[in-house]
Residue, then its C-alpha position, 0 to 999 in steps of 0.5 A: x047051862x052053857x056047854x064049853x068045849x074041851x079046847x075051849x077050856x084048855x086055851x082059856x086056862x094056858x091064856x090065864x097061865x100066860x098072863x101070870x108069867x112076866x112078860x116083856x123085858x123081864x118087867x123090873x127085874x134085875x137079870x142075875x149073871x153068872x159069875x158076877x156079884x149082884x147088889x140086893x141093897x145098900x151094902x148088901x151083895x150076892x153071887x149065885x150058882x148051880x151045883x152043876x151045869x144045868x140038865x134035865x133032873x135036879x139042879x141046886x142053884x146056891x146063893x151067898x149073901x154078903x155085907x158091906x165088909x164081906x162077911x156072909x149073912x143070912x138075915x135075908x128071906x129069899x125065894x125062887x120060882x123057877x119055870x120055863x117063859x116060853x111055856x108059861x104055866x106048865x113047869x112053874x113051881x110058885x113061890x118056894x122058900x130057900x133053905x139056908x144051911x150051916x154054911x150060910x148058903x141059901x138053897x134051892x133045888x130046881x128040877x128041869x124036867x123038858x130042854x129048853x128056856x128055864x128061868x128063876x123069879x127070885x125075891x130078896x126080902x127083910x121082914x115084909x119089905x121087898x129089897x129085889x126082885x130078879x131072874x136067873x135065865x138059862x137054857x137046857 
């Protein structure tokens, strides 16, 4: 039986987590900007923000739909996946579902446990077919 280090372990497992983290430039993901209405698909739009200024502890990060005549929908799938790219594997959360209130905003709590780089994978999705996939980046 073959005998492997501790260290050895350890480099192996964050390698395999690295490579799970999209490397590069944000590999065919949209970049979502603050304060700017983003297109999901034809005739659908979306703007997002944080409930506050993101720090360390909870964040929810807000995100409202709209159609082609500007009226809110909520006939979207959306999940997040927030963790930090420079430290791939460590703070990740997989995939989570945002919850959708009454207000028809979609939510999703975000907690930044360490400063530094934090970012959300988002998927915007109608039944099994994926509409976008973008990143939300912001530091701490």
């Amino acid at each position: 039986m073959i005998k492997i280090s501790r260290k050895l372990l350890f480099v192996a497992i964050f390698l395999l987590a690295a490579l799970a983290w999209p490397q590069g430039p944000d590999e065919e993901m949209q970049v979502l900007k603050p304060g700017e209405r983003f297109a999901v698909s034809d005739g659908i739009t979306g703007e997002w923000e944080f409930s506050q200024k993101p720090q360390i502890g909870m964040v929810i990060l807000k995100i409202q739909l709209f159609d082609k005549d500007d009226k809110k929908i909520s006939s979207l799938s959306v999940t997040g996946d927030s963790g930090m790219p420079s430290m791939p594997g460590s703070h990740d959360t997989g995939e989570v579902a945002f919850k959708l209130n009454k207000k028809m905003n979609y939510l999703l709590p975000v907690n930044v446990v360490m400063p530094g780089d934090w970012a959300v994978k988002l998927v915007f999705s109608e039944g099994e077919t994926i509409l976008l996939r973008a990143v939300i980046r912001f530091d701490v």
